[in-house]
N, C-alpha and C positions, 0 to 999 in steps of 0.2 A: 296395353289393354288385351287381354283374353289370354294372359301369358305366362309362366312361372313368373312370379318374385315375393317380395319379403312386404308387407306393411306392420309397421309398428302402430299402434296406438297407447300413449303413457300421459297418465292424467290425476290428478289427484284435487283433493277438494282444499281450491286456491293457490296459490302461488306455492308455500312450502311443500305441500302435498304433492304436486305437480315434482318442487324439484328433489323430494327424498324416493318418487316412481323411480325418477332417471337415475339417479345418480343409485340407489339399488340396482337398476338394469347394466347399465355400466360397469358395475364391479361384479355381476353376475353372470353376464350373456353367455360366461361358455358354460357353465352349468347348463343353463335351461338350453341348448346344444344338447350337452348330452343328456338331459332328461327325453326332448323332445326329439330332436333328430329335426325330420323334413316334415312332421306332421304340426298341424295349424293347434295351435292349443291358445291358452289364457290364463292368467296366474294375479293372483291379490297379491296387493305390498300392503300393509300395516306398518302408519311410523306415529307415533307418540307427539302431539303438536311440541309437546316440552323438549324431548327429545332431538331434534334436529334429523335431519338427513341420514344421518351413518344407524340413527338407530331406527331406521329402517327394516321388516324384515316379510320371507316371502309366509303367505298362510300355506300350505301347500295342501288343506284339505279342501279346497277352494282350486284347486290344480284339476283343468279340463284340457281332452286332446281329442282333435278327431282322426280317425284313422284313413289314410289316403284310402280311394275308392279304387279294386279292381279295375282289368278290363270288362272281365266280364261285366260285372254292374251297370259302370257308365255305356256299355253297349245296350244295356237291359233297360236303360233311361232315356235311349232315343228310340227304340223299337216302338214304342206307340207314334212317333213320329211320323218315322218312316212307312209303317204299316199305312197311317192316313193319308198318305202322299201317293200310294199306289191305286 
């Protein structure tokens, strides 16, 4: 809690759906590595109910990242804070 780390969330609508997420992320995670790096982002999978799992694929216009915040910034985020506190 309050700390670096990693959360997944992989989900798809019903069982198949659910396992054509994973099993895309699975054959892809070092891609989206070097897409994203350390920044927190989001990506669609699109899998065809007929199709199964493999024909799974990612939207990538549907690809969001947010970019880590400065120090500056986050100093700039508690400054009203602190100001109230004196």
């Amino acid at each position: 809690i309050g700390g670096k780390g990693v959360g997944l969330l992989i989900g798809g609508y019903g069982v198949l759906g659910t396992e054509a997420a994973g099993y895309w992320f699975r054959n892809h995670f070092a891609e989206l590595a070097k897409d994203f790096g350390s920044r927190a982002f989001g990506v669609v999978i699109c899998a065809p109910i007929a199709g199964g799992a493999e024909a799974a694929v990612r939207l990538p216009e549907y690809d969001r990242a947010m970019e880590p915040k400065s120090r500056f910034r986050r100093a700039l985020e508690v400054l009203p804070f602190v100001y109230r506190q004196v």
